[in-house]
N, C-alpha and C positions, 0 to 999 in steps of 0.2 A: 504493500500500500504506500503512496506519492501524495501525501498531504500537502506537495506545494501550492496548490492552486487554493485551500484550504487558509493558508497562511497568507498569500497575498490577499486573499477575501476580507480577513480579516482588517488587515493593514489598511487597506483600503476604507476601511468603516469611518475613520478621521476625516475624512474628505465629503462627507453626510454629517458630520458633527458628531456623530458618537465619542465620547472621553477616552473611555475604555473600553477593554470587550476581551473576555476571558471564555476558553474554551474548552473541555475536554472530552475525547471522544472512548468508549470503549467497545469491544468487539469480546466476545465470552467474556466478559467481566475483568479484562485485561484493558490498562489505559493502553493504547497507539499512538495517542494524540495527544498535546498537549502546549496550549501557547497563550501568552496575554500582551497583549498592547494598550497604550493609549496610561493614564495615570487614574487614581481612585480622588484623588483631588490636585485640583487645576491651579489653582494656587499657591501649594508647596511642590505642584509635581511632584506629588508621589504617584512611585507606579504601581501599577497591580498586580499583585503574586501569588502563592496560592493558599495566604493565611485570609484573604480579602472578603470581608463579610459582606451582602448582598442584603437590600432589604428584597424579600422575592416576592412579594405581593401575593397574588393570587395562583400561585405554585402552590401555594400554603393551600389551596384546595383538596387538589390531590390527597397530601398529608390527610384534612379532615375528613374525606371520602374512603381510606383506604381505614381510617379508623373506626367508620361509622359502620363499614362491610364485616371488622372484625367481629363487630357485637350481631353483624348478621350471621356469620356464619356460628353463632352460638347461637342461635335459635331466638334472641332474645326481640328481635322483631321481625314483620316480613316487609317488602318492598310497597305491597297494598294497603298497609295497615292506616289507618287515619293519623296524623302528627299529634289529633288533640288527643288521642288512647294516652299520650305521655306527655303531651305538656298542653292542657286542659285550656290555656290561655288561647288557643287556635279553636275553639270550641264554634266559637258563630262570627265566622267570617265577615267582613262586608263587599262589595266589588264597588269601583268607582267608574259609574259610568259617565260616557260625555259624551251628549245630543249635537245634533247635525247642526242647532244655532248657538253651539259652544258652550250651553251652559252644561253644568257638573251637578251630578247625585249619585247619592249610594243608598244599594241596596242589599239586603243579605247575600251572601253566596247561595248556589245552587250546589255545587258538590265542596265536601270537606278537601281539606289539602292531605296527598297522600306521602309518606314518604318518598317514595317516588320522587314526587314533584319537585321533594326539595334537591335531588340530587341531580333532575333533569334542568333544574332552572324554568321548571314550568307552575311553579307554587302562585306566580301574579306578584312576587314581591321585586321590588322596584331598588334600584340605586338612590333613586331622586329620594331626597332627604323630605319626609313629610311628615306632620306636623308632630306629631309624638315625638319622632326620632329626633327631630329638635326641639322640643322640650325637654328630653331628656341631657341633651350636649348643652344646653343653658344652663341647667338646675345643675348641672356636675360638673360644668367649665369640660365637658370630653372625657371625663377619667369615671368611668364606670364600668360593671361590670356584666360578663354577657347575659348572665339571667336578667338583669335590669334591661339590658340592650334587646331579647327577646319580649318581654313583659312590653314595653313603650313601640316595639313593631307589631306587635299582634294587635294593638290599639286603632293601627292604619289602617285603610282600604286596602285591598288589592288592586292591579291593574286587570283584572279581566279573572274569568274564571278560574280557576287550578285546574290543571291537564290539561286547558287549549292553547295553550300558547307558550313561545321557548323566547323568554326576557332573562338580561343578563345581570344580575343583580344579590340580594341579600339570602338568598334559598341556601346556600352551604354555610350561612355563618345558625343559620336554625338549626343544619344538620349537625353544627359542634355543637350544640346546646343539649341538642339531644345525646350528643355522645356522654356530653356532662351527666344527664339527670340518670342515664339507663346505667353509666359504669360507679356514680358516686364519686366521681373525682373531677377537681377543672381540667379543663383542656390540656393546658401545659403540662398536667403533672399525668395523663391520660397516653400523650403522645411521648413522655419520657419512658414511662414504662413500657410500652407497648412498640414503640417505633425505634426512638431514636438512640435510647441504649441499649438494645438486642444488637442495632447496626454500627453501636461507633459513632453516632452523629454527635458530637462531643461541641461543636460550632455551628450550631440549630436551635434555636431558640426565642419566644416572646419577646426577651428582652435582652437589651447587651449587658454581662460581667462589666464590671470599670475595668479588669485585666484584658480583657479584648476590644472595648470601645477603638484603641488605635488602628484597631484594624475594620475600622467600619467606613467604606465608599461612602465618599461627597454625591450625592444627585443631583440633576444640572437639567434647565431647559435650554433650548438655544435658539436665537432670533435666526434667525434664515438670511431676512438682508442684509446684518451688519457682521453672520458670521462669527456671534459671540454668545460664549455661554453664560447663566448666571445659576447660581444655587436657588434650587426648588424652594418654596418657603409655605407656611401653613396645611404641609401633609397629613389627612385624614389620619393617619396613625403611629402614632407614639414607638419610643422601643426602650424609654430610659427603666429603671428596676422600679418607679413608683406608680406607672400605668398602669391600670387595673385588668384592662378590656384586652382579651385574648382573643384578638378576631380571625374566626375558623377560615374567612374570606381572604384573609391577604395580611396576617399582621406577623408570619414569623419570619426569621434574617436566619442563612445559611452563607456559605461557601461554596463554590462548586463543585470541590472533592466532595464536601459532607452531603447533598445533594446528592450527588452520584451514586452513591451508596444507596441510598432510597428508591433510584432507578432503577440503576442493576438487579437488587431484589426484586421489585415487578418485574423485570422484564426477562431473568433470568427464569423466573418461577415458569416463566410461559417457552424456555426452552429445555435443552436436554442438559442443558451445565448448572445445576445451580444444586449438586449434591452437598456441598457444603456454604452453600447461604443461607442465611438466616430467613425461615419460610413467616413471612407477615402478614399473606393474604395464600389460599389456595389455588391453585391454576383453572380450576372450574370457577370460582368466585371471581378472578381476574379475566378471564373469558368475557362471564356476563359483562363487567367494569367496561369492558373496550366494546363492546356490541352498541352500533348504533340504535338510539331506546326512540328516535324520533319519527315522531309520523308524519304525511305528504305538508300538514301543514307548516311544524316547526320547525321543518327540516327545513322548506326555504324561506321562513324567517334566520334561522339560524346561519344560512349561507350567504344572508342579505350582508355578513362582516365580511370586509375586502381581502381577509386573511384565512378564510374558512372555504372556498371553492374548493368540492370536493370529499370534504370531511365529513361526517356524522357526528354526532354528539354520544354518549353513552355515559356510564353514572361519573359525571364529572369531567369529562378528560374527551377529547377532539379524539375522532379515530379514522384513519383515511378509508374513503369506501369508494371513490370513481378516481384515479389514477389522471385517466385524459381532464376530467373536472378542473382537476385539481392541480393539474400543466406541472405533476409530481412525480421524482425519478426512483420514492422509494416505492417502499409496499405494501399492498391491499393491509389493514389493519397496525401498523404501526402508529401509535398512541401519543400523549403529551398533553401538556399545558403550558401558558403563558404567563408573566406578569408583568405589569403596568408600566415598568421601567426599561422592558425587551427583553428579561429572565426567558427561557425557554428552555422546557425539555423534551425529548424525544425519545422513544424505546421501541425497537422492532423487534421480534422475537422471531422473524424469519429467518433474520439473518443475526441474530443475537448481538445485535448496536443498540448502544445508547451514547446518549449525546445528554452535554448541559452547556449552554452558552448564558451568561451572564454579563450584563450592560448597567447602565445607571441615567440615561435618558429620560425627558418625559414632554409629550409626546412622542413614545420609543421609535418608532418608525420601522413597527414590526409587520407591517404589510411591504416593505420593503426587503429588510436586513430577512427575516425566519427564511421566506422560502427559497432565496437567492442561496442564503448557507446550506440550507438543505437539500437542494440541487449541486453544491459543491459538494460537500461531504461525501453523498453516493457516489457524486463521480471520481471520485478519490478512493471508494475501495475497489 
């Protein structure tokens, strides 16, 4: 394998404004790959290497999806089950609806939110910050905690029924909540047990140690015409040790390496090498996980993002299902997720790759950078 064209790709990133961009690739659970450019802050120029901690946003999904399956496959819920069976707060929905001459009203829901829903992003729950959800961030100055942050969104509307429609939104940060109530532990201390120390993940974490803060990436937007970056300022979510809010959606920082370890177990479980990895989900459970779960309609809602031609949806995690769609060189079924800042991961168990690419961007310009790298990479093995 010729990873040059791989490394100029990389290099290349500077010239789109990206700061930095850390990469590693593996194949049976062996690195081949491994290179970083560009600095973790643009001001001291420091550059990035492989202690560099990532806020990864919504990768952190993953995480609370493969946590939420563990307690599936102990019987302890099934995928139909109602949300309010265990957290009574989702009892009697409302939907918000809005008339052809623009006014607004709600009504009860018609169907309960299923489990399901919340792992397909089809629950009706919305990003747009509404009105509970900000009275809650007023009343707390933002530092609260997820049972609070559940209780003050079950208070909202929905955007439209649960199961008709695929909105991108707060449905997995419900699915930690639930991980919370069904295991009797928070999140954090849920995913240490369960994930992160079985694998080694030693720089994964809700919040930064003061002994690793130096190693935490600057995030940076950057103006286009004048060519210059600036630091990100008022980010939705915290990481100091006095935050309260474990957000199952996007709130934990890793590394690449520590990352990749959580890859390689999914994706190894799904081939024939993985006799001595640490087993976190079962390869029938991880099956279901990558199986496209959307139907005619949310499927091309879902397609409507300029980075999804192509893909399916399945519990959490994008999974390639039309090749030509999707003007992609890997294959039918290999998996992944994104976050906010151009974090990306990838797992094929065809051909037993995994990939983690990590950035610090925002607006990431991952309709751009994802599928370009990932038409490099294959063409690199």
């Amino acid at each position: 394998m010729d990873f040059t064209k791989t490394t100029d790709f990389l290099e290349s990133l500077i010239d789109v404004g990206i700061p930095g961009a850390d990469l590693a690739i593996y194949v049976k659970g062996k690195e081949v790959y491994r290179h970083q450019t560009g600095v973790a802050n643009i001001d001291v120029q420091k550059p990035i290497d492989v202690n560099t901690i990532y806020p990864i946003w919504s990768m952190t999904k993953i995480v609370t999806c493969v946590a939420a399956l563990q307690l599936f496959e102990k019987g302890i819920f099934l995928l139909n089950d109602n949300i309010s069976d265990y957290l009574p707060e989702f009892k009697s929905m409302k939907v918000r609806h809005v008339l052809e001459n623009g006014e607004v009203h709600t009504a009860p829901a018609a169907n309960q939110i299923k489990i399901v829903d919340l792992f397909t992003m089809s629950s009706g729950m919305s990003y747009e910050a509404t009105e509970n959800i900000k009275k809650l961030h007023e009343k707390t100055d933002g530092n609260y905690t997820l049972q609070e942050f559940s209780d003050a969104i079950s208070k909202d509307p929905l955007c439209f029924e649960p199961g008709t429609h695929w909105h991108y939104g707060f449905s997995h940060d419900i699915l930690g909540r639930l991980v919370e109530v069904l295991s009797g532990k928070t999140l954090g201390e849920y995913f240490y047990e369960n994930i992160f120390a079985p694998l080694g993940m030693e720089d994964t974490f809700f919040r930064i140690p003061d002994d690793k803060s130096e190693h935490m990436v600057s995030c940076y937007t950057f103006d286009e015409s004048k060519k210059t970056h600036n630091l990100t300022e008022s980010l939705p979510i915290r990481h100091d040790l006095d935050y309260k809010f474990e957000s199952p959606g996007g709130g934990l920082l890793s590394t690449v390496d520590n990352y990749a370890k959580f890859a390689n177990a999914l994706c190894l479980e799904l081939s024939s090498c993985c006799a001595n990895m640490h087993k976190i989900l079962s390869r029938a459970t991880l099956e279901l996980m990558r199986t496209n779960h959307l139907d005619d309609v949310r499927f091309k809602e879902y397609n409507n993002w300029s980075h999804t031609p192509g893909y399916g949806y399945g519990l959490g995690v994008r999974t390639l299902v039309d090749k030509p769609v999707g003007g992609s060189n890997s294959y039918i079924g290999e998996f992944g997720w994104a976050g906010m800042m151009g974090t990306y991961v990838l797992m094929d168990p065809e051909i037993e790759l995994t990939y983690v690419y990590a950035q610090q961007l925002f607006p990431s310009k991952e309709d751009y950078v994802a599928p370009r790298l990932r038409n490099v990479v294959y063409g690199c093995l």
